[in-house]
C-alpha positions as CSV (number, residue, x, y, z in Angstrom):
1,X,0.0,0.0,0.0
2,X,2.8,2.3,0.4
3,X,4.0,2.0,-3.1
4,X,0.7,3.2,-4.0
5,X,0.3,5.8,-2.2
6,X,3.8,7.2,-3.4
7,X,3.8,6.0,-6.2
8,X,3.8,9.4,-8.3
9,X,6.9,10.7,-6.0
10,X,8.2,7.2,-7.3
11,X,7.2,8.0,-11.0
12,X,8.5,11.6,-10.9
13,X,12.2,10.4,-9.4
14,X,12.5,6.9,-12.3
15,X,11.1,8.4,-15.4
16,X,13.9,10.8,-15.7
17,X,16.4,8.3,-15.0
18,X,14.7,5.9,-17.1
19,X,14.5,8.1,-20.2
20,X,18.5,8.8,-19.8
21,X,18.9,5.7,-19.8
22,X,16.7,4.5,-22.9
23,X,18.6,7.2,-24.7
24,X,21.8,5.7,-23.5
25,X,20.8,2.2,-24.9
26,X,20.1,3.7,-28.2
27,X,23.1,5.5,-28.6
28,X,25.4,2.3,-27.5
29,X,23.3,0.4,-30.5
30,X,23.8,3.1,-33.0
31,X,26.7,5.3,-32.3
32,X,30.7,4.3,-32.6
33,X,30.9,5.7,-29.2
34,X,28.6,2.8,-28.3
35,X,31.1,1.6,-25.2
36,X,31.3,5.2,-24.0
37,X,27.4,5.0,-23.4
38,X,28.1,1.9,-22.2
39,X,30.2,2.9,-19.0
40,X,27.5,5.7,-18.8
41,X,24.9,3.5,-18.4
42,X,27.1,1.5,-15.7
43,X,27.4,4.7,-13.6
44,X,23.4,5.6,-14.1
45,X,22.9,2.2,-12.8
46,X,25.2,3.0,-9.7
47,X,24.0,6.6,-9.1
48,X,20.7,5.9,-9.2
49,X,20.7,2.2,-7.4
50,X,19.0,3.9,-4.4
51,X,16.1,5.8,-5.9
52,X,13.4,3.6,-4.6
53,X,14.6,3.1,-1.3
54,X,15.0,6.9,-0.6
55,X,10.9,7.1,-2.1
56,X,10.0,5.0,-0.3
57,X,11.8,4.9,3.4
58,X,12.4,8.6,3.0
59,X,9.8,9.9,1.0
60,X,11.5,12.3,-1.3
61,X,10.9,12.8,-4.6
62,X,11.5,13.9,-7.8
63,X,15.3,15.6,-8.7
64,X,16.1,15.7,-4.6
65,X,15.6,11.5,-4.8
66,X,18.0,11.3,-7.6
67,X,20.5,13.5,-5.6
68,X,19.9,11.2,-2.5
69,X,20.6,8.1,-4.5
70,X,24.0,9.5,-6.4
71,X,25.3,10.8,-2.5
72,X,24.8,7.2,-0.5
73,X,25.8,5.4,-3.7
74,X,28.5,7.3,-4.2
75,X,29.6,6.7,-0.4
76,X,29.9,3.2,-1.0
77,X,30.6,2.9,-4.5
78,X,32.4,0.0,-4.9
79,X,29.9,-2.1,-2.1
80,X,27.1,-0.9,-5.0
81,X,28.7,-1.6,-8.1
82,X,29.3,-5.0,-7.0
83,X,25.5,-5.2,-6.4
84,X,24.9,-4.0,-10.0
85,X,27.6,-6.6,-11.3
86,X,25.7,-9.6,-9.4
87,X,22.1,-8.2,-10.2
88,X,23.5,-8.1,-13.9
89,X,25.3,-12.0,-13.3
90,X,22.0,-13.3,-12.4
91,X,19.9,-12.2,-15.3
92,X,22.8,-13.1,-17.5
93,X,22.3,-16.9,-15.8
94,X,18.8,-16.6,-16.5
95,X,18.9,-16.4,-20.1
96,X,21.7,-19.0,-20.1
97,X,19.6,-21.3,-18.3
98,X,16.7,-20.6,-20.5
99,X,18.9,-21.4,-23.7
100,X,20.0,-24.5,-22.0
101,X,16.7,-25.6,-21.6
102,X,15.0,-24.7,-24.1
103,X,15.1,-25.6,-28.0
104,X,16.4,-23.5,-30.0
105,X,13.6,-23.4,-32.7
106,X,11.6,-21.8,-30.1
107,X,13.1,-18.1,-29.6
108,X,9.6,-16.9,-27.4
109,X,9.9,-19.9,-25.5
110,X,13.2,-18.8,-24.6
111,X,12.6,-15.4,-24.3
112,X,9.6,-15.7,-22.0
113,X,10.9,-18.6,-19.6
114,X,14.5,-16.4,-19.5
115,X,12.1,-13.3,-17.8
116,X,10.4,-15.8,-15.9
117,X,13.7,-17.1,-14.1
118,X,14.7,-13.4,-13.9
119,X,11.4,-12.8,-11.9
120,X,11.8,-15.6,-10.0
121,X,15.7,-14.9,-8.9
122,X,15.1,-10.3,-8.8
123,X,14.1,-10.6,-5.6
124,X,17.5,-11.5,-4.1
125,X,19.5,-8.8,-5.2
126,X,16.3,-6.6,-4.7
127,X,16.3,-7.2,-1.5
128,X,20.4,-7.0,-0.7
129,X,20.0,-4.0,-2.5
130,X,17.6,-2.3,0.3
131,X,19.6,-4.3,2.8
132,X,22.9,-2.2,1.4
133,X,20.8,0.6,1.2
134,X,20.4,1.0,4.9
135,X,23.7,-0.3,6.1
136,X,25.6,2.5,3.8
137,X,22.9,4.7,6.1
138,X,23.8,3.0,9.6
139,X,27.2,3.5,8.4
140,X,27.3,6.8,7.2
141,X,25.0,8.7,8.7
142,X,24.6,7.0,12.4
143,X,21.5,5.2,11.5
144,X,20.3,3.2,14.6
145,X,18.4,-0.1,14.4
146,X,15.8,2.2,16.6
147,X,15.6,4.8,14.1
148,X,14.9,2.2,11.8
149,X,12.1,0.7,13.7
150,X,10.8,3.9,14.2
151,X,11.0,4.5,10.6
152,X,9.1,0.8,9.6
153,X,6.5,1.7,12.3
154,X,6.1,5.1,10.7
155,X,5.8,3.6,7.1
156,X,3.5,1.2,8.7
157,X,1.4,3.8,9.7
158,X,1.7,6.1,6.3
C-alpha cells in the first residue's frame, strides 16, 4: 500500500532516470561511441541504485531522490557496483539457463521462460540492495536499528 500511495513521488524520481537511460541504450546500438554509453549506463545504474529506497523509506521525490541516490551510492561505491555486477550476473544466468533448456527453434519460449527465471531470482538482489541501502545509512549517517524501527512503524502507519 505504500508503493501506491507514493507512487507518483516514485514515478517523478525513475522516469527521468529511465528516459536517460533508454537514450543511453540507443546510442550504445547506434553510435561508434557505443562503449562510452556503455560505461554511462554502468554509472546511471550505480548513481541511481538507491532511488526507490530513498521514495520510499524517506519519501522524497523527484530531482532531490536522484540526488539522495548518487550521494549514498557514491559513499559506497564499490559495495554498489558489486551489487549491479551480481544483479546483472543473475539475469545473465537466467537467459543461459533458459537457452540451455529450451530448444532452440523456439526463440519466445526462450525469451519468455528467460524473464520468468529473472522474476523468480530479482528478488534477491532486490532485496540486498535495500539491505545495502540502509547499512551504507547505519554507516554513514549513524542510523540506529531504533531509528529504523521507528522509521518501519512510521511507514506502517503512512
Amino acid at each position: 500500500m505504500l508503493l501506491f500511495r507514493r507512487l507518483a513521488a516514485l514515478l517523478s524520481a525513475i522516469m527521468p532516470v529511465a528516459a536517460l537511460i533508454a537514450v543511453a541504450l540507443a546510442l550504445t546500438q547506434v553510435w561508434v561511441l557505443g562503449p562510452v554509453f556503455l560505461v554511462g549506463l554502468l554509472a546511471l545504474g550505480l548513481f541511481f541504485a538507491f532511488v526507490s529506497p530513498v521514495v520510499l523509506v524517506e519519501g522524497v521525490a523527484g530531482r532531490a531522490a536522484l540526488r539522495r541516490s548518487a550521494a549514498l551510492a557514491w559513499s559506497d561505491w564499490l559495495r554498489v557496483a558489486i551489487m549491479i555486477i551480481v544483479l546483472a550476473v543473475i539475469c545473465w544466468v537466467a537467459e543461459m539457463l533458459a537457452h540451455l533448456l529450451i530448444p532452440h527453434w523456439a526463440p519466445f519460449f526462450v525469451s519468455l521462460f528467460g524473464d520468468l527465471f529473472t522474476m523468480v531470482a530479482l528478488p534477491v538482489p532486490a532485496i540486498a540492495l535495500v539491505l545495502l541501502y540502509f547499512d551504507i545509512r547505519r554507516k554513514h549517517e549513524h542510523y540506529s536499528p531504533d531509528r529504523l524501527r521507528a522509521d518501519v512503524e512510521a511507514l506502517r502507519g503512512a
